[in-house]
C-alpha positions in Angstrom: -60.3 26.3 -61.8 -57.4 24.8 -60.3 -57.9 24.3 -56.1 -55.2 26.4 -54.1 -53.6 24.1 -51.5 -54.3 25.1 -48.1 -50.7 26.2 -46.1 -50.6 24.9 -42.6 -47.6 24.5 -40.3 -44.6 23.6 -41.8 -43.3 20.1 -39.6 -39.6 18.9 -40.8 -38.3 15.6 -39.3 -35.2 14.0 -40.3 -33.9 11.1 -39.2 -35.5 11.0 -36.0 -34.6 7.9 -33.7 -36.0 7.4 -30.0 -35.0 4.2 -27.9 -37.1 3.9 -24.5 -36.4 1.3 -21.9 -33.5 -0.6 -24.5 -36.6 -0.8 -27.5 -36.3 1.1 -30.9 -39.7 2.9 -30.9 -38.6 5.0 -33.8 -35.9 4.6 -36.5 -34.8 7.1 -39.0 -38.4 8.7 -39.3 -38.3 11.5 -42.1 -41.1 13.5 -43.3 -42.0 16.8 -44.2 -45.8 18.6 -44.4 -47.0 22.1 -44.5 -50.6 20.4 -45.1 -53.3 21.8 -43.4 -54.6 18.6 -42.1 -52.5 16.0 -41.5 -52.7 12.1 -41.0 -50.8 9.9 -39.4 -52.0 6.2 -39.1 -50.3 3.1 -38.0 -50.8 0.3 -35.9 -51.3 -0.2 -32.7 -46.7 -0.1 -31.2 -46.3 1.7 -34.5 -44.8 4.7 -32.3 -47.6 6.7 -33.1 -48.1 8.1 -29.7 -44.3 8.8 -29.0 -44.1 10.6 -32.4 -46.6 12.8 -30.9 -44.8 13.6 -27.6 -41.8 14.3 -30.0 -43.7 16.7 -32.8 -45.2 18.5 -29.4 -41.8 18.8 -27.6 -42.2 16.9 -24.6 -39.6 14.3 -25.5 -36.5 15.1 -27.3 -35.5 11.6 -29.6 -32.0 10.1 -29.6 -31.0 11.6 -33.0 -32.0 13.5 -35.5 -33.7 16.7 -36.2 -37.4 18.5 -35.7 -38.6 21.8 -36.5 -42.5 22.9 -36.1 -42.4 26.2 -38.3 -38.4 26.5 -37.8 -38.5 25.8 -33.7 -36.9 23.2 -32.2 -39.6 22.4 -29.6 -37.8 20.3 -27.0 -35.6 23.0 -26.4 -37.6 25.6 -26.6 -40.9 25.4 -24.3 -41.7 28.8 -24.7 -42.3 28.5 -28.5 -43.7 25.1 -28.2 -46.9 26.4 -26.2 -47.4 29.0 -28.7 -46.7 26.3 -31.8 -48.2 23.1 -30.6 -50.9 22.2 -28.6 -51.5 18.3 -27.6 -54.7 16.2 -27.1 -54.4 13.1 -25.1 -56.5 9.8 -26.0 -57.2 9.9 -22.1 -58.5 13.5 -21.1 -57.5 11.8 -16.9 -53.9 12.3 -18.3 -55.0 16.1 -19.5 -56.7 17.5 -16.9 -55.3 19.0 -13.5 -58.2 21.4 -11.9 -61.7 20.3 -10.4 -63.6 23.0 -12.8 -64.0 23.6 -16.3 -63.0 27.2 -16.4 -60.0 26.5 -13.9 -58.8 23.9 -16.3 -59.3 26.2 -19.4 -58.3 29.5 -17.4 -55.0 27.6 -16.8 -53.2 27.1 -19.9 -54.3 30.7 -21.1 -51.9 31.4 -18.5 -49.3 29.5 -18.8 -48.6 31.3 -21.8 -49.0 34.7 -19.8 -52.0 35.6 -21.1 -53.6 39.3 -19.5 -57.2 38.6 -18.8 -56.7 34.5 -18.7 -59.8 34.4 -17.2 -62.2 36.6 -19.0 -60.6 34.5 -22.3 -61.4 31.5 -21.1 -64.9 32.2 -20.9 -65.1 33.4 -23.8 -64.0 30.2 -25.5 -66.8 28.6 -23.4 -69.1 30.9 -25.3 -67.7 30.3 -28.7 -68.5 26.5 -28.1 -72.2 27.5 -26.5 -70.9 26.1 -22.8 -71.1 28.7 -20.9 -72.6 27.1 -18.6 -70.2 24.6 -17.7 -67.8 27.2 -16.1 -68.5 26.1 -12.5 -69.0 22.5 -13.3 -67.0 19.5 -11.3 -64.9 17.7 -13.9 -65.2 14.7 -12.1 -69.2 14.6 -13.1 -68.3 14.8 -16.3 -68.4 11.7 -19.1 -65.8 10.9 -20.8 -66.6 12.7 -24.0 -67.6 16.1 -22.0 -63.9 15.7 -20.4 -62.7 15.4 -23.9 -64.4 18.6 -25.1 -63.0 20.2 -21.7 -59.7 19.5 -22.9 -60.1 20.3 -26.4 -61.9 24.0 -25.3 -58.5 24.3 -23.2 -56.3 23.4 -25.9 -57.8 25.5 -28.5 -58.1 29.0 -25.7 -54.3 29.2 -26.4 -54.8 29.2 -29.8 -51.6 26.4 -31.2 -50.5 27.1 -34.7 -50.8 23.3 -34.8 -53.0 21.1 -32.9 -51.9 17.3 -32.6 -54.6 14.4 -31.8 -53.6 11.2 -30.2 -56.4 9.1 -30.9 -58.8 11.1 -29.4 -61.6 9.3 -30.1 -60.8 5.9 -28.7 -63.5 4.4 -26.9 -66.1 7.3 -27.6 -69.7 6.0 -28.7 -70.9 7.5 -32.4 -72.9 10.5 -31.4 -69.8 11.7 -29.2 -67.5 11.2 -31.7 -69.5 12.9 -34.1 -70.1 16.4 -32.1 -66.2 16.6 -31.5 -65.3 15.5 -35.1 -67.6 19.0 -35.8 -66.3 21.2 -33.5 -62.3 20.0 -34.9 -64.2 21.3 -38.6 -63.8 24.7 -36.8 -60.6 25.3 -35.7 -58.7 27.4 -37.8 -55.1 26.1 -37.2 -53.2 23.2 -38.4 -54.3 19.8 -37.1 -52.1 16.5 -37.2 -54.9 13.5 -36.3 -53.0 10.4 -35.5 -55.1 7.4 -35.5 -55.4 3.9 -36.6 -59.2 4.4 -37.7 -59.0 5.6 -41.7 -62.3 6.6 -41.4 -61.1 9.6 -39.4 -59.4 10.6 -42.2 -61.1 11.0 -45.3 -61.3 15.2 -45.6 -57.4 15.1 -44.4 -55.0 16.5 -46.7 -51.6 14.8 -46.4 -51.6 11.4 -45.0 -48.3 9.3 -42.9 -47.9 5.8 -42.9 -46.2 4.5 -39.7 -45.1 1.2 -39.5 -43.0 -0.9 -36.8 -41.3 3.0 -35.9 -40.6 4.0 -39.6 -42.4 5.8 -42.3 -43.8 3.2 -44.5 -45.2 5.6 -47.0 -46.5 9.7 -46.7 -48.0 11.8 -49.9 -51.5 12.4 -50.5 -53.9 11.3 -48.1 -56.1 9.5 -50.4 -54.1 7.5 -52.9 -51.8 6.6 -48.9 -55.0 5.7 -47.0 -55.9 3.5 -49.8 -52.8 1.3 -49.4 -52.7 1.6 -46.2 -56.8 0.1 -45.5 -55.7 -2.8 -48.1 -52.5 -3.8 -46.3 -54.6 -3.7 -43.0 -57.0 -6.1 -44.6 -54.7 -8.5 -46.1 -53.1 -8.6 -42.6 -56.4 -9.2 -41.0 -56.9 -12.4 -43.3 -53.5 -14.0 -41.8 -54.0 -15.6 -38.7 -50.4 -14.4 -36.8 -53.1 -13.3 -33.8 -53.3 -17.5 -32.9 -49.6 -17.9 -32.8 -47.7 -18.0 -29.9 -43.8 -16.6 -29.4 -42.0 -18.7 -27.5 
């Protein structure tokens, strides 16, 4: 039996330029995905990060055109909380109240939720941490402040759920328990990364490269070129040379 593709959001970019501070950070980027899972993997400057800030509408680029499921998210905020939700490699960048259910009450109602904070613990519950609600952030570690932000993010339930390297600098059992609880949610997710390890279940896989798409299709047959052109780089030795 043949397997039926899984529909996710449907993300449209054409063309899409961005210039910060005189620097082309992307040029002419054009892909389109309605993938369920989405990767998008690149080097470290490869405008990974910025593309984010664009797909999640809090940057508009220089030229071209966006739509997350036919919205134009830069211009439309309202639509962009109820589209796209956003998860920061640094939670510090994330989080704005001393409590977990502050911080996850918040967002429910920003989007004018009735009830914000009766919702908000009820997504503690669904990830078995109720009893976090009254706990200090600022106790936290860095993987809990992750999960705080991810419980937050996922209480306002985002058609699509973007993931700027969010496991940078997590050890392997951290990683691990977030990597399951993203297995649950039940929206689209774009996981950008530089790690292909992250990305071996992901259907639909984009290759950025110096702030262009390098090559996008499947995720396995991409990934594949992408983890050999990362090796051949690796046995160069540009990291000794010196510009002048």
């Amino acid at each position: 039996m043949a397997q039926t593709k899984s529909i996710g959001s449907k993300v449209v970019l054409s063309e899409v330029s961005l210039m910060l501070d005189g620097r082309q950070i992307l040029h002419d980027v054009t892909f389109q995905t309605d993938s369920k899972r989405v990767g998008i993997v690149g080097r470290n400057g490869s405008g990974k990060s910025t593309l984010a800030r664009i797909l999640a509408g809090l940057i508009a680029p220089k030229s071209g055109n966006i739509r997350v499921n036919g919205h134009n998210l830069s211009k439309d905020r309202k639509a962009a909380l109820a589209e796209v939700g956003i998860l920061f490699q640094n939670p510090e960048h994330q989080i704005i109240f001393p409590t977990v259910l502050e911080e996850v009450t918040f967002g429910l109602s920003q989007i004018g939720k009735p009830n914000a904070e009766a919702l908000a613990l009820e997504t503690l519950q669904s990830f078995n941490k109720p009893h976090w609600r009254d706990a200090n952030i600022s106790t936290l570690s860095q993987g809990q402040k992750h999960l705080v932000c991810l419980m937050s993010v996922v209480a306002m339930a985002p058609k699509l759920l973007i993931l700027d390297e969010p496991f940078a600098g997590l050890d392997i059992p951290t990683k691990a328990q977030l990597k399951r609880y993203l297995t649950h949610y039940s929206g689209s997710l774009m996981h950008i990364t530089h790690d292909p390890a992250d990305l071996h279940d992901y259907d639909h896989l984009i290759w950025l490269d110096q702030g262009t798409v390098k090559d996008s299709g499947l995720c396995g047959p991409v990934l594949q070129r992408y983890t050999q052109h990362m090796i051949q780089l690796g046995e160069q030795d540009d990291i000794s040379d010196l510009s002048d």
